[in-house]
C-alpha positions as CSV (number, residue, x, y, z in Angstrom):
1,X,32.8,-1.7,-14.3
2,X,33.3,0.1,-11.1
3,X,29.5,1.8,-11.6
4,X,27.3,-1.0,-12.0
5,X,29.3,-2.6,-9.0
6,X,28.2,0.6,-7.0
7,X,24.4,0.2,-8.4
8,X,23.8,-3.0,-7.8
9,X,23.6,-2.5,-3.5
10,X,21.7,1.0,-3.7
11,X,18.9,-0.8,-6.1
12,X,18.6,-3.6,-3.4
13,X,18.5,-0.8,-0.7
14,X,15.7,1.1,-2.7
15,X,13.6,-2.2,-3.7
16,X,14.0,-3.1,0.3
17,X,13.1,0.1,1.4
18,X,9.8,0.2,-1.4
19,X,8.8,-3.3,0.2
20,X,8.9,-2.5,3.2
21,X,7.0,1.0,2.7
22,X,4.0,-1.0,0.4
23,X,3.8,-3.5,3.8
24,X,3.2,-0.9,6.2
25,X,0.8,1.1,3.8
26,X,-0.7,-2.3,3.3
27,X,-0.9,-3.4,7.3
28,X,-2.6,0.3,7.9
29,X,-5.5,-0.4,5.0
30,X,-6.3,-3.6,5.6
31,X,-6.3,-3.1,9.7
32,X,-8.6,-0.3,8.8
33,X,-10.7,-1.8,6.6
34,X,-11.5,-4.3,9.4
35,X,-12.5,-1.6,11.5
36,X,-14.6,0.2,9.3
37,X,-18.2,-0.2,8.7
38,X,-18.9,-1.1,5.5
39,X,-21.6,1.5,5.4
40,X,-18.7,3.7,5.6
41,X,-16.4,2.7,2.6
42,X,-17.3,3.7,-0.5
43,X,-17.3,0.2,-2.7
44,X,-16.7,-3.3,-1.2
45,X,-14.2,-4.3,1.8
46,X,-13.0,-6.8,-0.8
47,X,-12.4,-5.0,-3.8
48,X,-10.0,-2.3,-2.0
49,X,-8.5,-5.1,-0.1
50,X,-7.4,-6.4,-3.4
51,X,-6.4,-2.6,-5.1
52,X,-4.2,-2.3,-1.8
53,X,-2.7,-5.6,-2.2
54,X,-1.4,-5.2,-5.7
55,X,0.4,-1.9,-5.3
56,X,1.0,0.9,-3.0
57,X,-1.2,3.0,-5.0
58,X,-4.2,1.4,-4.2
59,X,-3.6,1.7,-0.6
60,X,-3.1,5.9,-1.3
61,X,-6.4,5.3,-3.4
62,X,-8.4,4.0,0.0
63,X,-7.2,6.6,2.3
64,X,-8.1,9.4,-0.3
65,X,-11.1,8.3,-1.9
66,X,-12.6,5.2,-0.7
67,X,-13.1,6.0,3.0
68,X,-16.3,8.1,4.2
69,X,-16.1,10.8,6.5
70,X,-17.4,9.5,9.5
């Protein structure tokens, strides 16, 4: 009993500390994809918008492969 007693506080740390990393990645996309052109992004302003909303992964997605070089 005395393990999933210890669990239960480092899961809420790590969920915590996974939101909050998702709402900065998510604050840097979007703020950028205001900024940017959209002669410059590969695909619609919209549809990464979205693919960064749902998951983190989607805001990795945008840095790497949906931004043009400028």
């Amino acid at each position: 009993m005395d393990r999933k007693q210890k669990k239960k506080p480092v899961n809420k740390v790590v969920l915590i500390a996974g939101v909050a990393v998702h709402l900065a990645a998510l604050t840097l996309t979007w703020r950028d994809i205001s900024k940017r052109q959209a002669d410059r992004i590969r695909g619609t302003k919209a549809a990464w918008r979205i693919a960064s909303a749902v998951n983190t992964i989607g805001s990795v997605a945008y840095w790497l492969v949906g931004r043009r070089p400028e």
